[in-house]
C-alpha positions as CSV (number, residue, x, y, z in Angstrom):
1,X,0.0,0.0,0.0
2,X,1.5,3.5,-1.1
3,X,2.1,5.5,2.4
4,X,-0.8,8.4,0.8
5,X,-3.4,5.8,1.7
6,X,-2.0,4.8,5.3
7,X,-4.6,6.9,7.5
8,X,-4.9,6.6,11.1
9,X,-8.3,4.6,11.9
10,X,-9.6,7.4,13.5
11,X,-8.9,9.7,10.4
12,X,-10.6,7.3,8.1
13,X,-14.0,6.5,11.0
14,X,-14.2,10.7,10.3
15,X,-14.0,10.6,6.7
16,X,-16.2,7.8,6.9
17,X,-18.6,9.4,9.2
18,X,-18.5,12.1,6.8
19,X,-19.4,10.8,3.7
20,X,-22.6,9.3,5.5
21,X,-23.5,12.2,7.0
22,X,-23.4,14.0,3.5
23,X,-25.7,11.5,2.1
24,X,-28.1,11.7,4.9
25,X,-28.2,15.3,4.8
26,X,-28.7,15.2,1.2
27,X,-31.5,12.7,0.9
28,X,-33.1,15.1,3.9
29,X,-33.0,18.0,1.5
30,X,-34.3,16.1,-1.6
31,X,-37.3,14.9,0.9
32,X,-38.0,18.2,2.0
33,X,-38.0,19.9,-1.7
34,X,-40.2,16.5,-3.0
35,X,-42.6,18.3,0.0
36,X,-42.2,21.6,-1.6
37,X,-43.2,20.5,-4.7
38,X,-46.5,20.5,-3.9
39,X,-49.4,22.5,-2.5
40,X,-50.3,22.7,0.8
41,X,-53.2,20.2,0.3
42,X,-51.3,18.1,-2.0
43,X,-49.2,14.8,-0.8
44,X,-46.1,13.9,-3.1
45,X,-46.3,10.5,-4.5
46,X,-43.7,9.7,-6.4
47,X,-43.2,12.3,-9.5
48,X,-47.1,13.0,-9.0
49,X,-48.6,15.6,-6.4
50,X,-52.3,14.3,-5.7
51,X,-54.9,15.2,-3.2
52,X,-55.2,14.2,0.4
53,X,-56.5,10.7,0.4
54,X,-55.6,9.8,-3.2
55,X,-53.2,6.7,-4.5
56,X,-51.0,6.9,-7.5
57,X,-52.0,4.2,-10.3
58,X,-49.2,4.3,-12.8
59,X,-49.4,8.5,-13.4
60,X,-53.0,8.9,-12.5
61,X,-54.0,10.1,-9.2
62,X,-56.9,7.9,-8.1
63,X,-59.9,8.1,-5.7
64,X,-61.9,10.5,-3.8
65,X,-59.9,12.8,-2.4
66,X,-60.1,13.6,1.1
67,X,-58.8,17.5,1.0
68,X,-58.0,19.2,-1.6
69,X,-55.5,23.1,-1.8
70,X,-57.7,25.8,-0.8
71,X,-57.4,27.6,-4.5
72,X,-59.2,23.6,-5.7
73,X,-62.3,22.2,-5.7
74,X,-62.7,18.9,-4.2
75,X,-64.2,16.5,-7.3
76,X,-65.8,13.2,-7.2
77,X,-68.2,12.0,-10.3
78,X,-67.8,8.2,-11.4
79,X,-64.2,8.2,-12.7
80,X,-63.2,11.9,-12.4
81,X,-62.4,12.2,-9.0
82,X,-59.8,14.8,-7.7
83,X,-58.4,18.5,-7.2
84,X,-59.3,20.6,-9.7
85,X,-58.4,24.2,-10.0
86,X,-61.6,26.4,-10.7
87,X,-62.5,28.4,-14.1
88,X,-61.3,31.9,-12.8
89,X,-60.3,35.1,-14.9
90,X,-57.3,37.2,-13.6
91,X,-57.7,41.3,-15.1
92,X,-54.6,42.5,-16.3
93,X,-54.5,46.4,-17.0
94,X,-52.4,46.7,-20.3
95,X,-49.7,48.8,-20.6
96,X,-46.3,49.4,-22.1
97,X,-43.0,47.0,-21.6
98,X,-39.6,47.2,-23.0
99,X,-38.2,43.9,-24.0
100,X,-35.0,42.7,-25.0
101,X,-31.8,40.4,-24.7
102,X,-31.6,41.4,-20.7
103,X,-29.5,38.2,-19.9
104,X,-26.8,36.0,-22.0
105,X,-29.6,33.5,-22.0
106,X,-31.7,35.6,-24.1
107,X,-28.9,36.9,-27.0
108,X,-30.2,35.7,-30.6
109,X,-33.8,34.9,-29.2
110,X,-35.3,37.9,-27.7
111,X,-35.2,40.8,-29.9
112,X,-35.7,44.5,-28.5
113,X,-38.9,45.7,-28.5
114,X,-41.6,47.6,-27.1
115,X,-45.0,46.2,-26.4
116,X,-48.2,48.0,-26.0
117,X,-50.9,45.9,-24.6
118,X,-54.3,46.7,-24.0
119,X,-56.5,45.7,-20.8
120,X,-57.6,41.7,-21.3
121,X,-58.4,39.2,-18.7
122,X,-56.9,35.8,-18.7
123,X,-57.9,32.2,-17.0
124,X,-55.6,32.2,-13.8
125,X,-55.1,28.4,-14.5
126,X,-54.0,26.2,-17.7
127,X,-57.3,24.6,-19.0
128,X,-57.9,21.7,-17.0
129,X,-59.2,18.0,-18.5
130,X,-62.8,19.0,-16.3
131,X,-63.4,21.8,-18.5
132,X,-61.9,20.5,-22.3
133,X,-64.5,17.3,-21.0
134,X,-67.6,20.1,-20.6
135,X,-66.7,21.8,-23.8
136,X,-66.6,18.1,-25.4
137,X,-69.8,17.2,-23.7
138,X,-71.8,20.3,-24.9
139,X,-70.6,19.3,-28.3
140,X,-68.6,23.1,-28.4
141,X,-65.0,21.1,-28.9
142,X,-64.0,17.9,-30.7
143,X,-61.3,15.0,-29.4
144,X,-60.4,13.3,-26.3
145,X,-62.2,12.9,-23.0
146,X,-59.3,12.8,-19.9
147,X,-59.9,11.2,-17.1
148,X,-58.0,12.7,-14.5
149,X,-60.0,16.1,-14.3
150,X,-57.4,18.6,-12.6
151,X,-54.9,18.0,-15.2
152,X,-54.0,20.8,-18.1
153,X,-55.9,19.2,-21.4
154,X,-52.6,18.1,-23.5
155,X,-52.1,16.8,-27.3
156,X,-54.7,19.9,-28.6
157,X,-54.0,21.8,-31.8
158,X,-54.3,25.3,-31.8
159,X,-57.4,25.2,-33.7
160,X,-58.9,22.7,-31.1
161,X,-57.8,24.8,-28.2
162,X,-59.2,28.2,-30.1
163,X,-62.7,26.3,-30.2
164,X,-62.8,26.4,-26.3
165,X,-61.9,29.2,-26.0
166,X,-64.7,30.9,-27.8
167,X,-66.8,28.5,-26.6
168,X,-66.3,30.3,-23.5
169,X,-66.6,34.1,-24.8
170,X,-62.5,34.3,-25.1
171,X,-59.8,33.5,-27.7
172,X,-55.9,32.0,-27.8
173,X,-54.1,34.6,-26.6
174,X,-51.3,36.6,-28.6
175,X,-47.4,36.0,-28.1
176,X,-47.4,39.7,-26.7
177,X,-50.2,39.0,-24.2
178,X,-48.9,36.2,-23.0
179,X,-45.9,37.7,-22.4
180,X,-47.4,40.5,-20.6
181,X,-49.1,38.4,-18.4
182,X,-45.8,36.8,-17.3
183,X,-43.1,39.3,-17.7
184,X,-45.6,43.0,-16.5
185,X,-44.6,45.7,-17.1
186,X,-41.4,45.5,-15.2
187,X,-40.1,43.2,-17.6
188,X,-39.7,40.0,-15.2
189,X,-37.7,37.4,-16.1
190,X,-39.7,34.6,-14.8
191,X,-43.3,34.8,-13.6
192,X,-42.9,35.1,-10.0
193,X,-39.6,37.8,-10.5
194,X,-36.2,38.2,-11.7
195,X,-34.6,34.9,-9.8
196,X,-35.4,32.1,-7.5
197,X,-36.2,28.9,-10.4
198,X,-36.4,26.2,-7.8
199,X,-38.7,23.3,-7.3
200,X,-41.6,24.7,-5.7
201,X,-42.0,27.5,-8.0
202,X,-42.4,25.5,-11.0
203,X,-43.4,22.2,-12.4
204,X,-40.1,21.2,-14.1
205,X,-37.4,19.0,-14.5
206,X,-39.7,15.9,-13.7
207,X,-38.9,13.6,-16.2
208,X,-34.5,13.3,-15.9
209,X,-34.2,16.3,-12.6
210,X,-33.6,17.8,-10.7
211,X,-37.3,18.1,-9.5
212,X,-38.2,15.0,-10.1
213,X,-38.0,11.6,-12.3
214,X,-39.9,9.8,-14.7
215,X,-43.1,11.9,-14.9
216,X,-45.2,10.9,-17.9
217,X,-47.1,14.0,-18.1
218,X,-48.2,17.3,-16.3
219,X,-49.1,17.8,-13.1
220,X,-52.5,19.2,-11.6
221,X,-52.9,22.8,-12.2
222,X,-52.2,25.3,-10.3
223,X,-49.7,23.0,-8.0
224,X,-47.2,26.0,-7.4
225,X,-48.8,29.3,-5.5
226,X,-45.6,29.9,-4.5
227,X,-45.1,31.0,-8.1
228,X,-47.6,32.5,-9.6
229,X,-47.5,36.4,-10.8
230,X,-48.5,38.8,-8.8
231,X,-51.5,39.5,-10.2
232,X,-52.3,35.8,-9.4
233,X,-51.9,33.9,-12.8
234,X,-50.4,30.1,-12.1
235,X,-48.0,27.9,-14.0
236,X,-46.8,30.8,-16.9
237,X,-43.5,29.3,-16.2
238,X,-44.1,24.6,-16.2
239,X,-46.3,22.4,-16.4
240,X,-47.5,22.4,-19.8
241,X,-46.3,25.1,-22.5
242,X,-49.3,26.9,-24.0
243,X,-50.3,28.2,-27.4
244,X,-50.2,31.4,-28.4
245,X,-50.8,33.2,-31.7
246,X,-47.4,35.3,-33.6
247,X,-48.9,38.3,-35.0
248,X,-47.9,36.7,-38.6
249,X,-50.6,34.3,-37.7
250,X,-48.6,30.9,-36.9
251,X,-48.5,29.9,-33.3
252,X,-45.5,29.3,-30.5
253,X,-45.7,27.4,-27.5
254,X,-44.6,29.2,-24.7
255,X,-43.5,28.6,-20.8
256,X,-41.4,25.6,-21.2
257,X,-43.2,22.5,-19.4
258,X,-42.6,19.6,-16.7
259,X,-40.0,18.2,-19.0
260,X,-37.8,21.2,-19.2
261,X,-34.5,21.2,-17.8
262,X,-32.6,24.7,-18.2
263,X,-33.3,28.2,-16.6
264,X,-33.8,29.5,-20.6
265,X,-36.7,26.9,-21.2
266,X,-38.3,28.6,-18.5
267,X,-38.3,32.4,-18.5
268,X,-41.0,34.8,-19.7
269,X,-40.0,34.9,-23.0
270,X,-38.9,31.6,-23.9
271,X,-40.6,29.3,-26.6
272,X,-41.1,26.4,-28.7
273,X,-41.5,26.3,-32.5
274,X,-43.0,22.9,-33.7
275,X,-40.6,21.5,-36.4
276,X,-43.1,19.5,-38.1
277,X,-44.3,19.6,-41.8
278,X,-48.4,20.6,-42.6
279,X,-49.9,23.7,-41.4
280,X,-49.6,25.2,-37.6
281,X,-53.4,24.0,-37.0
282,X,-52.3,20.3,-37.0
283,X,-49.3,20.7,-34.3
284,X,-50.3,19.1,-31.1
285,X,-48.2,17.5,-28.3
286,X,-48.3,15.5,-24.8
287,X,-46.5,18.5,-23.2
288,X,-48.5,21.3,-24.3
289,X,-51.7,22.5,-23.0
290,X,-53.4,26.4,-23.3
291,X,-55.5,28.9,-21.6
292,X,-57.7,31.9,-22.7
293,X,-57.8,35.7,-22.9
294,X,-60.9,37.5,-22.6
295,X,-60.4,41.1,-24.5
């Protein structure tokens, strides 16, 4: 044995002791941020958050739910049982915001501008499966029925998530709406503010980390007060990314979603252009949802 790796028993019992102790004090903190994840309201179950109460079957939240987040309703008809966040429209007052490359992050994407918004209201939460099923039901929108009613509706083309909308008296929103919504005036760069993109904030990194692993799809909506806007609009930065409409007329998905991984995925004024041949009204996929503006 080379005399660099001769250490006194006691020296090597520290470094032992050591080592342990990291890994114990580690495992704490990833326990206490799986907590964070979620709601007050919400238990952690695996890479799931579901209601007080409710099992995980493979990435469905199942049964009654005992309690549900305050900002959730408490559902349970036949199969759709759950949280689900409510149908509620947030009034943002318009205004004027300078935009531009303000980090690295942002140099070749964002390009300098100034946007003038006028006064719109937008749903506080992603469209949930509960209300795409209604729209469905009334015969107002056409494709699947989910059974897991809290979730953001997924796998919806623009055109299918425009129907809904106007269904309900709103529309898609535009890029610069959507981006007033999240940014305000002051130009944040993530919903919430300027920094703080940690677990309980947003629903990300869930499929490979660091929030999570092996999520299949979103998570209920609404899981993250803690970072909402100001103005009280949930999951602008997660979850699912959402559809908007360029003023050219082709849509962007924008937000990142629970399978983003980087900080530039996930600030106000990232998106997502679909690479995919046909027209923008056939684009759809499992990791992007929508919500509505009402001007």
């Amino acid at each position: 044995m080379s005399p660099e790796l001769k250490l006194p028993l006691s020296v090597g019992t520290v470094l032992i002791s050591i080592g342990i102790g990291g890994l114990v004090v580690w495992a704490a903190i990833r326990e206490r941020e799986a907590s964070l994840r979620c709601a007050p309201g919400l238990i952690a179950k695996g890479p799931r958050c579901c209601g007080e109460g409710q099992r995980l079957l493979g990435d469905t939240c199942v049964d009654t739910p005992t309690d549900c987040p305050t900002h959730m309703q408490r559902v349970s008809r036949a199969v759709h049982m759950g949280c689900v966040a409510p149908a509620t429209r947030v009034q943002i007052p318009g205004g004027r915001m300078e935009i531009g490359p303000s980090d690295w992050e942002a140099e070749g994407v964002v390009h300098a501008r100034v946007l003038d918004v006028a006064p719109f209201a937008i749903d506080a939460f992603e469209v949930t499966a509960q209300r795409w099923n209604s729209c469905v039901a009334r015969g107002l929108c056409k494709g699947k029925l989910d059974e897991e009613p809290g979730r953001p509706v997924t796998d919806v083309t623009p055109t299918q998530a425009g129907d809904l909308c106007r269904a309900d008296g709103g529309r898609l929103p535009s890029s610069d709406e959507w981006l007033f919504a999240a940014a305000g005036a002051q130009g944040r760069k993530f919903p919430w503010g300027n920094t703080g993109l940690v677990c309980r904030r947003a629903v990300f990194g869930r499929v490979l980390g660091p929030c999570g692993t092996n999520a299949r799809g979103p998570e209920l909506t609404g899981t993250m007060p803690d970072g909402a806007t100001p103005e009280g609009v949930f999951d602008l930065s997660g979850n699912v990314a959402e559809w908007t409409r360029e003023a050219d007329g082709t849509y962007v998905a924008r937000g990142g979603s629970f399978r983003s991984r980087g900080a530039a995925e996930l600030k106000s004024w990232s998106l997502e252009r679909l690479e995919e041949s046909g027209t923008p009204e056939g684009f759809r996929a499992p990791h992007i949802g929508f919500r509505c503006v009402y001007p």
